[in-house]
Every structure is written in structure tokens, then in C-alpha cells.
C-alpha positions in Angstrom: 122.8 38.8 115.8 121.2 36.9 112.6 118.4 34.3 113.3 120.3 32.1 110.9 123.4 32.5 113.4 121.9 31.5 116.9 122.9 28.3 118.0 120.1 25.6 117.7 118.7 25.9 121.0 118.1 29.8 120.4 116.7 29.5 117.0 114.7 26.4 118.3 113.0 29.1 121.0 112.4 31.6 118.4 110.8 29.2 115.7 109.0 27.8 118.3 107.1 31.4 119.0 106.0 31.4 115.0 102.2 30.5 114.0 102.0 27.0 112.6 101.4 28.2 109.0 104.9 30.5 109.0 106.5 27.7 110.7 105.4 25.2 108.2 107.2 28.0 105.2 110.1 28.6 107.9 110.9 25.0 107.2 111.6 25.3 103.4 114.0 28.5 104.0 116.7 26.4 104.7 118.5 23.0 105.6 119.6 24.3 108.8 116.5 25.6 109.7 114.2 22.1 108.8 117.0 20.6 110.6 116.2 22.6 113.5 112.4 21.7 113.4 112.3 18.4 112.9 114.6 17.6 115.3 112.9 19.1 118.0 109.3 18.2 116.1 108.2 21.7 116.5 105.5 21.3 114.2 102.8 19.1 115.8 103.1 15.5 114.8 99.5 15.5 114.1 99.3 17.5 111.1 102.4 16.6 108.7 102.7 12.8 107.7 104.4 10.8 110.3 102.7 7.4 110.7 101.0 4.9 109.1 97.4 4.2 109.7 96.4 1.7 107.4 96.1 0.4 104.0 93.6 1.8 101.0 93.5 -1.8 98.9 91.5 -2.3 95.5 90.4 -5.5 94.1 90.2 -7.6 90.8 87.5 -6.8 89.2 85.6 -5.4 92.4 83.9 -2.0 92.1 85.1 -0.4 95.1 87.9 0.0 97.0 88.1 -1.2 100.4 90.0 0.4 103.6 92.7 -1.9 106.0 92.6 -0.5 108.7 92.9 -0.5 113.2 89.5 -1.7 114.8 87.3 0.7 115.3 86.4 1.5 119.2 83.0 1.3 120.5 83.6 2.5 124.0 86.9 5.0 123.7 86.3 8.2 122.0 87.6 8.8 118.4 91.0 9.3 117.7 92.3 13.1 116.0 91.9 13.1 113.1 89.1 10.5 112.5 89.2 8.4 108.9 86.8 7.8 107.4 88.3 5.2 105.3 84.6 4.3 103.2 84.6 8.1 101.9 81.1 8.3 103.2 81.9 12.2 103.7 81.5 12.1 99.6 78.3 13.1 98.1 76.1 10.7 96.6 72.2 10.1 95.7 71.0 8.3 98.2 73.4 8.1 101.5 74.9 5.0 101.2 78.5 4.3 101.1 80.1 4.4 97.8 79.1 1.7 95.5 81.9 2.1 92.6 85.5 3.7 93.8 88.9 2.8 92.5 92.2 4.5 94.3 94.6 5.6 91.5 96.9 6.9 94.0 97.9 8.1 97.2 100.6 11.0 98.5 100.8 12.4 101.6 97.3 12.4 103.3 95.4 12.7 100.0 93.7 10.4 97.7 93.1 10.3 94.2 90.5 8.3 93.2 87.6 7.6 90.3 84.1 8.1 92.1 80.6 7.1 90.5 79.2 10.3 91.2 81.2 11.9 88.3 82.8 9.3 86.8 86.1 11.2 86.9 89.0 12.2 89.1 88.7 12.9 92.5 90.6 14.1 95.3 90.0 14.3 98.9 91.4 13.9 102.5 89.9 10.9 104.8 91.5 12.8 107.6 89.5 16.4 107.4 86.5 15.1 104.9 87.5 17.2 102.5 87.3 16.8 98.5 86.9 18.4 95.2 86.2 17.1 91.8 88.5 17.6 88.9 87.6 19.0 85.6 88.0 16.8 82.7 91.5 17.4 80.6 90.2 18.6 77.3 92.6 16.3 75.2 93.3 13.6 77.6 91.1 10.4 78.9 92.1 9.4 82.3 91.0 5.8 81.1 94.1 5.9 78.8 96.6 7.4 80.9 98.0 6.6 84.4 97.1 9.3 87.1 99.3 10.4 89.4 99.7 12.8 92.7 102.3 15.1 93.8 101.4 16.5 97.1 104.2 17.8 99.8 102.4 19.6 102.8 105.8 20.7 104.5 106.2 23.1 101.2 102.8 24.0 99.9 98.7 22.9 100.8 98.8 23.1 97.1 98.7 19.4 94.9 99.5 18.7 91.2 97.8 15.5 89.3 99.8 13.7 86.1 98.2 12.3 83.7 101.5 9.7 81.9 100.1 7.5 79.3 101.7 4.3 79.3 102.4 4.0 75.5 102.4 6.8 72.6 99.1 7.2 70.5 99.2 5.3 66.9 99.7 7.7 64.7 96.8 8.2 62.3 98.0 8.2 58.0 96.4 11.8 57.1 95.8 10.0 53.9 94.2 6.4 55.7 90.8 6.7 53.6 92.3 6.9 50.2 91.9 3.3 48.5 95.2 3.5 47.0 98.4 2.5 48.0 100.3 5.2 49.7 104.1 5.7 50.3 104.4 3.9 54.2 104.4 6.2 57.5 107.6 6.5 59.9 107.7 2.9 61.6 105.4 4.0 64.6 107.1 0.8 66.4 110.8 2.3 66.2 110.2 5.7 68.0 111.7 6.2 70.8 110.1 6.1 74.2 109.6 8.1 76.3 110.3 11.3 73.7 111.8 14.4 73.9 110.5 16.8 74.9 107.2 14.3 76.4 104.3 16.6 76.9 102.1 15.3 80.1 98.7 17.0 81.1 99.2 18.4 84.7 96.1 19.8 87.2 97.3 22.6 89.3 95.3 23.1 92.8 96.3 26.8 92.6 94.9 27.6 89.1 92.4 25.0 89.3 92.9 24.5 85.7 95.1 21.2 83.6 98.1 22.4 81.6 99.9 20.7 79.1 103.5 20.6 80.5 106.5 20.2 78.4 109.3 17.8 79.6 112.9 17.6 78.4 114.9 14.4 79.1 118.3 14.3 80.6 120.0 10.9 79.3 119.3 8.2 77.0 115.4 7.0 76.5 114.3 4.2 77.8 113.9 2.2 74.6 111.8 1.9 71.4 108.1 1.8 71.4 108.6 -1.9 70.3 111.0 -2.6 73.3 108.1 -1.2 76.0 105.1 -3.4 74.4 107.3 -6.6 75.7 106.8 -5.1 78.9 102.6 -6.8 79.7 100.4 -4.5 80.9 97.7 -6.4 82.5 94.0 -4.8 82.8 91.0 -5.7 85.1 87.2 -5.6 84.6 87.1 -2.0 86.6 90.3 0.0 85.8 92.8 0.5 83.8 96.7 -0.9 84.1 97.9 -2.6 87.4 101.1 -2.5 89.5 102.4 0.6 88.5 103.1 3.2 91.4 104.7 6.4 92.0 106.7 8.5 94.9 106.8 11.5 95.4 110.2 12.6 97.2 112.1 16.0 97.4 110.1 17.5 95.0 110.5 15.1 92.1 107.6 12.7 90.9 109.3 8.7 90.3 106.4 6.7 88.5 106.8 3.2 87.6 106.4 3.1 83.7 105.9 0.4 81.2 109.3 -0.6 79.5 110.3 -1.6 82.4 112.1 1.6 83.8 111.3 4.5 86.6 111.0 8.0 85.3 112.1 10.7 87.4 110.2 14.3 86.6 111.2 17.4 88.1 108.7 19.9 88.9 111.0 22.7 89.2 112.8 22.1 86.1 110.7 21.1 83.8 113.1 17.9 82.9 112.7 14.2 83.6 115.4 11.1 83.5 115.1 7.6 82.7 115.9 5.0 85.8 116.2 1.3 84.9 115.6 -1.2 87.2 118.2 -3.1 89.2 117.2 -6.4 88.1 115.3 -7.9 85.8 111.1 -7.9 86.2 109.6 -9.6 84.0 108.3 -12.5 86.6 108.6 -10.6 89.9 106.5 -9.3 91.7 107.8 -5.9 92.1 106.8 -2.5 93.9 108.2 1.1 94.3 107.9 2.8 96.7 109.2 5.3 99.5 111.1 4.1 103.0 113.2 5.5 105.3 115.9 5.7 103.1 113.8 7.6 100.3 112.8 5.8 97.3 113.1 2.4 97.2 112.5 -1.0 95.0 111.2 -3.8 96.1 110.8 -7.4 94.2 109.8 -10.7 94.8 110.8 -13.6 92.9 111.1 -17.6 94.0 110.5 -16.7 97.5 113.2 -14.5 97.7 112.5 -10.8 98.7 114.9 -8.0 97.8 115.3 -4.2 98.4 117.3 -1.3 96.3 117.6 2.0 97.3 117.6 4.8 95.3 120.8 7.0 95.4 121.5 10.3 93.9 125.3 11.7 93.3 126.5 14.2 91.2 123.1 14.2 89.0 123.7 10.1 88.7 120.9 7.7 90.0 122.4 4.7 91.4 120.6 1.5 93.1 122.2 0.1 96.0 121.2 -3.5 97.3 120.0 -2.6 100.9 118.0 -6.1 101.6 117.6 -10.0 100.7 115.7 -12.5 102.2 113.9 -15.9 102.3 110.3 -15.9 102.5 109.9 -19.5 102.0 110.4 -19.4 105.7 107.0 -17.8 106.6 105.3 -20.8 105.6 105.6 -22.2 108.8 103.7 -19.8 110.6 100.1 -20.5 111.4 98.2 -17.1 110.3 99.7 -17.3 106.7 98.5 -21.1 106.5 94.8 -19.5 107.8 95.1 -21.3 111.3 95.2 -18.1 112.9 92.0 -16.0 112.9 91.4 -12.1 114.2 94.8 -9.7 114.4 94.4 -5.8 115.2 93.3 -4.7 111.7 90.7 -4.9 109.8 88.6 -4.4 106.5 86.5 -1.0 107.3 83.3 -2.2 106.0 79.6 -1.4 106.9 81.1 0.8 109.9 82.3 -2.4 111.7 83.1 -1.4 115.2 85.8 -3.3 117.0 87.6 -3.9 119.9 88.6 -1.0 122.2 91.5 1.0 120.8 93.3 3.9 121.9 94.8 5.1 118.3 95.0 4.2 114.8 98.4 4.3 114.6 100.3 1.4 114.5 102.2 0.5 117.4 105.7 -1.3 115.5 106.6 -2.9 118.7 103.3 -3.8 120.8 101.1 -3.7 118.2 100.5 -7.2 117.1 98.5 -10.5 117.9 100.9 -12.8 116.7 105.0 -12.0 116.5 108.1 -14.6 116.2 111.7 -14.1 115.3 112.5 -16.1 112.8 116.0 -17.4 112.2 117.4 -19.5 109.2 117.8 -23.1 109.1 119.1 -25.6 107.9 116.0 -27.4 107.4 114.6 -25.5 103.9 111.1 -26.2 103.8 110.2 -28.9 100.9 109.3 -27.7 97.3 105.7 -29.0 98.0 105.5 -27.0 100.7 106.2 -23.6 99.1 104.8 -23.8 95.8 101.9 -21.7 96.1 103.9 -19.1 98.4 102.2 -16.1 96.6 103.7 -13.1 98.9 102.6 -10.1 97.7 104.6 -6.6 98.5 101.6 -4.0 99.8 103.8 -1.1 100.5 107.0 0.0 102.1 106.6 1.5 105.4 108.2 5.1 104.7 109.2 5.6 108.7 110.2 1.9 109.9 112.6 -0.6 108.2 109.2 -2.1 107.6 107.8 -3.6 104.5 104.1 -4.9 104.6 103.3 -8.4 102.7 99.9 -10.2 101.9 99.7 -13.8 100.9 96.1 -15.1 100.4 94.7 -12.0 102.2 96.5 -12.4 105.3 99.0 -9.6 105.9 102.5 -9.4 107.8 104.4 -6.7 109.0 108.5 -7.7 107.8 110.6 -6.1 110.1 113.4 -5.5 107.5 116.6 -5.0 109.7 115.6 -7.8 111.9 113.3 -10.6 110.3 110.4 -9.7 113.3 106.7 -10.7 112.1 103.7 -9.6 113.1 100.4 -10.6 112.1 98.0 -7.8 111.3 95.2 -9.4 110.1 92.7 -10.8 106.9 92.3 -8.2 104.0 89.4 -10.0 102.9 86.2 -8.2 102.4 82.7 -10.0 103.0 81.1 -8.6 100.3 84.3 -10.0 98.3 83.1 -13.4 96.5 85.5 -13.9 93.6 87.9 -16.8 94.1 91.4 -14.2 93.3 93.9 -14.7 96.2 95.0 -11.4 97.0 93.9 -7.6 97.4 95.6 -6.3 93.9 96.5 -2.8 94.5 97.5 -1.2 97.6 98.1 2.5 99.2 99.9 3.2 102.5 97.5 6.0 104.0 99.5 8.4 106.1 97.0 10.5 107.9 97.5 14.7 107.1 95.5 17.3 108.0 97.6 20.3 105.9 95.7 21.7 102.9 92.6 22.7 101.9 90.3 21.2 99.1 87.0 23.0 98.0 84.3 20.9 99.9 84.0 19.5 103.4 84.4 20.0 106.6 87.3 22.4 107.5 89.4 22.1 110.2 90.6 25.1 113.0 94.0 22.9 112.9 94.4 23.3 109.1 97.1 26.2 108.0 95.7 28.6 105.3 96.8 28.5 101.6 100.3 30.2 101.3 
């Protein structure tokens, strides 16, 4: 009889007889067969993605990023893996925590970030300390493009970084010194944006080595150069453009680009789509990001929080209204009007130690200091009483119907399918003195302790390169 034949329960005993590393490729054979293995979570929850631990957050104009986080335990021994959420595994001159850190990005365990020691791209894992340096792209500045990860552990240790500028370089006249007037250039302004093919400057962890990468689009562009520059692009003392993420889901990379529109790239095929938006963005607050249902879109505008998910059929991406509602509500609870102090996260700062906890993870249910239902009423709060109502999205939770908010540095858990709350504490950093309102960019950190980077501890748990 063929493995592929036996009934689950057969196959499930077979698979389950395989070393983690060929269980971990066993998975990507088939549907049938990942089917088999997740359901009966026959590779240990510990080392592929499957909760969320905190929240990396940077800063306006603040030189380091900052780590949101469960209490550390003085008294209870420290949780598998152990995150070290400061990145004081990375090398610097003189053993202190790092000075000057921005996250660009997160996917899957691993961070991309800029670190002081090289003043370029890093990677690394808080989970097993690892992290390598990247070389410098030859052509292109990381300061003028938007960096990106790709990183799926299930199919490969293995990790690509994108470089996607968010608007084409003026083109230089080949005649521009000459005094005298010359016949005008193509109108730079009426290209089209992205092009075809758009060539993007891709790292490979396998060769160790960036590539320019050729990428044909399927459908219409997005729009003229012209049309993307009404799209702002707002910059901060330390970094380059804000609020524009990515996801990485089912091999395909969805960045957030400046037009306003999505652009999905395959990695396989070498081809990429344009995705507008659901709804007009031009004074939301928006975020994309990855939930239960896959990729989503999240947007907040007057108070009034909704959520698209991203559907795929016959080649044709679709956005489907999944959530809507009314935040003006939260007003009314004491921890986002700063009456309520303490909650069971934390800023990671100067190796705080906490109260006793048994796990990072966060508990959805039990997990909280302060939880109500709330219903709607009648009663709308006045218009006084929600003007300043600055809710922020900081992430989707991508295995709850959870989406994480932060007005004025205090943070809520939204239960999505059921309007819970819980209170998870102050974002605020001590050594944080400006007077902005809110932590500006923000990374769900999902712990993973699959691949291998070049420096750092390693880790017995930690499958080989395929």
C-alpha cells in the first residue's frame, strides 16, 4: 500500500516516526499530507510560528527600537526559547544594549533591522540569538528603498530580503550640462508605475549574495508616477518612509506601496499584480497585515474600525468586508483614559524583571488585567468626548480573531468576533521624552526557532539547512 493511500491515522503514525527536519519537507509534499500534520501538530509547537509573544515597536524620531513584551520572571525559570527582545546577543563596542536600532520588518521569527554597528541591514532571531549582516547591494541604498522579508520555516530555513523603492529614480538628461536648450525628455511624471518588467534587488540566504530580479506584471499598473506622488510619504528624523508593511503568505510577498495599492510578487514565478485598496486612504489610519483568514486590511477612520480580507479565485484578488465597528466606545474605559496603571506587558527595557510568569505567550482568555464586554448603546458618547480618540492599529493577530490597538501608548487587545477587551499595558518607554502620542511602527513577533543564520548561539532543536 502507498503512504499517500493510508487513511489519516496510519499515515499520522508513520510521519510521526520521521526526524523533525524530514517532517518539516514531508509537509510541503502535499496538501493531504500538511493536512495530516497540522492536524495532529506533529511538529512541535515550539519550533514553527504559532503564537504571539509580543510587539517590536519603533518610535518618532527615537534611535532605537523598543520591545512590548510579557513581564519578565524573577523567581520562575526562563521560558523555551528565551527573547531577548533588546538584541543584546548583537555585537557591539562596549557591551551595552544597542544604542541606534530601527525594525524594517518582521516574518516569521526573524527580524530585519538597521544596527549601528554596520550601519546596514541586519537579520537575526531573538529566539536562538542568532544573526548575520548583509552585504551592501552594489546599486541600491537601503535608505532609498523599502526592505522587506520573505521567510517561511515550514518550506525552507532559507530567507530572501526586497529592496522596493517607493517611487522610480528621476531620470538624468544625458545632455543636462550643455547650456543650450535641448529638445525636452519623456515626461518622467506620466510613466507608469509600477513598470513592466520592475526589476527589485533581492538577498538570497542560500547564495549569500543580492540579485537583481526581474518582475513581469499581470494586469493593469497601478497608475502614473504623477498619480503615486499624491499618495504622502511621511519621513522621521531616524528612518526612512512610515506605515508601509508587508505579508508574507503562501509563498507570495504583499507589500503596502505608495499609490495607494498592495503589490502582490510571486517568488516562484517571477510575476507580480497590482491590488487596490478597498476603500479610500487618504485620512485613515490603515494597516496590512496577516490574520487568521490570511491577508487582511485594516483601516481606521472617525472612530470607526474596519477589516477586508483578501480573497483569491481563479487568479482574481477580491476584498471581502469581514469586520466594522465603533471605537468611540472604548473611551469609556478607564486604562485608555490613563486611570488604569500596570497590565501584564511591558516595555523590555534595562532588563526589567517583573512579576512571576509562567510563559510569554499570551493567554487570549486569562491573560489580562482589565477585560469588559462592551455592547452598543444608545447613548453615543458626545463629540467632545471623542475628539482626540487617536486609535492606532499595531498589528493583526495572525491566529486569534484579534486585532491589537494603541491609543496614547496604552494598548488593547479587540476581540474581533466578539467586542472582548483586554488591557495589556503602557508602550511607553522611560527613556522616551518626546511629547508624540503613540509608538509609530509596530511588528507582531512570533517566536521561531527553524533556520540557521551565520553567528550566534545554535540550537540542538534547530533542523539543518535542506
Amino acid at each position: 500500500m502507498e503512504v499517500a493511500a493510508l487513511p489519516g491515522d496510519a499515515l499520522a503514525g508513520v510521519l510521526r516516526r520521521l526526524p523533525l527536519r524530514s517532517l518539516a519537507a514531508a509537509r510541503c509534499i502535499c496538501k493531504a499530507w500538511r493536512d495530516v500534520i497540522d492536524a495532529r501538530a506533529l511538529l512541535l509547537p515550539h519550533l514553527l510560528p504559532h503564537s504571539v509573544c509580543g510587539i517590536f515597536l519603533n518610535y518618532i524620531d527615537h534611535t532605537r527600537h523598543h520591545f512590548f513584551g510579557r513581564r519578565r520572571s524573577s523567581s520562575s525559570p526562563p521560558p523555551f526559547p528565551e527573547i531577548d527582545g533588546s538584541l543584546g546577543f548583537m555585537p557591539n563596542d562596549d557591551g551595552r544594549i544597542l544604542q541606534w536600532s530601527s525594525v524594517f520588518d518582521h516574518c516569521n521569527g526573524l527580524l530585519l533591522f538597521e544596527h549601528e554597528w554596520e550601519s546596514g541591514l541586519c537579520v537575526c532571531n531573538p529566539a536562538t540569538r542568532q544573526w548575520e549582516v548583509l552585504p551592501r547591494p552594489e546599486e541600491a541604498s537601503v535608505y532609498s528603498s523599502l526592505a522587506y522579508l520573505a521567510f517561511d520555516p515550514a518550506v525552507s530555513p532559507h530567507y530572501e530580503v526586497f529592496l522596493i523603492p517607493p517611487e522610480p529614480k528621476t531620470p538624468v538628461p544625458s545632455n543636462h550640462w550643455m547650456l543650450t536648450e535641448q529638445p525636452a525628455e519623456p515626461p518622467y511624471h506620466l510613466m507608469e508605475w509600477p513598470p513592466s518588467p520592475f526589476r527589485l534587488d533581492v538577498f538570497s540566504s542560500r547564495t549569500g549574495q543580492w540579485e537583481g530580479i526581474d518582475f513581469v506584471r499581470e494586469g493593469q499598473a497601478a497608475g502614473t508616477v504623477q498619480d503615486k506622488r499624491l499618495d504622502p510619504l511621511d519621513l522621521t528624523m531616524f528612518g526612512g518612509p512610515r506605515w508601509r508593511y508587508a505579508v508574507f503568505h503562501q509563498g507570495a510577498l504583499y507589500v503596502h506601496c505608495r499609490g495607494p495599492f498592495v503589490m502582490r510578487l510571486s517568488l516562484s514565478q517571477g510575476k507580480y499584480q497590482v491590488i487596490k485598496f478597498p476603500a479610500n486612504i487618504e485620512h485613515g489610519k490603515v494597516y496590512l497585515g496577516k490574520s487568521t483568514h490570511g491577508v487582511c486590511f485594516g483601516i481606521i477612520h472617525e472612530s470607526q474600525l474596519r477589516v477586508w480580507i483578501l480573497i483569491e479565485s481563479c487568479g482574481q484578488m477580491e476584498w471581502v468586508s469581514k469586520y466594522q465597528h465603533n471605537l468611540r466606545k472604548l473611551l469609556s474605559l478607564p486604562n485608555v483614559s490613563g486611570k488604569f496603571m500596570g497590565g501584564p506587558w511591558v516595555i523590555e527595557e534595562d532588563n526589567n524583571i517583573g512579576e512571576s510568569e509562567e510563559s510569554r505567550e499570551w493567554d487570549s482568555d486569562n491573560d489580562d488585567l482589565f477585560t469588559v464586554e462592551v455592547e452598543d448603546n444608545e447613548n453615543e458618547i458626545e463629540d467632545e468626548e471623542y475628539h482626540h480618540d487617536n486609535f492606532y492599529i499595531l498589528g493583526f493577530h495572525p491566529y486569534k480573531e484579534v486585532v491589537f490597538l494603541v491609543q496614547q501608548f496604552e494598548v488593547l487587545a479587540y476581540h474581533l468576533d466578539s467586542s472582548k477587551i483586554q488591557y495589556m499595558g503602557n508602550c511607553r518607554p522611560k527613556c522616551y521624552t518626546l511629547n508624540h502620542s503613540n509608538a509609530y511602527e509596530s511588528f507582531l513577533y512570533t517566536p521561531c526557532v527553524i533556520g540557521r543564520l551565520l553567528h550566534g548561539n545554535n540550537t540542538d532543536q534547530n533542523p539543518s539547512e535542506d
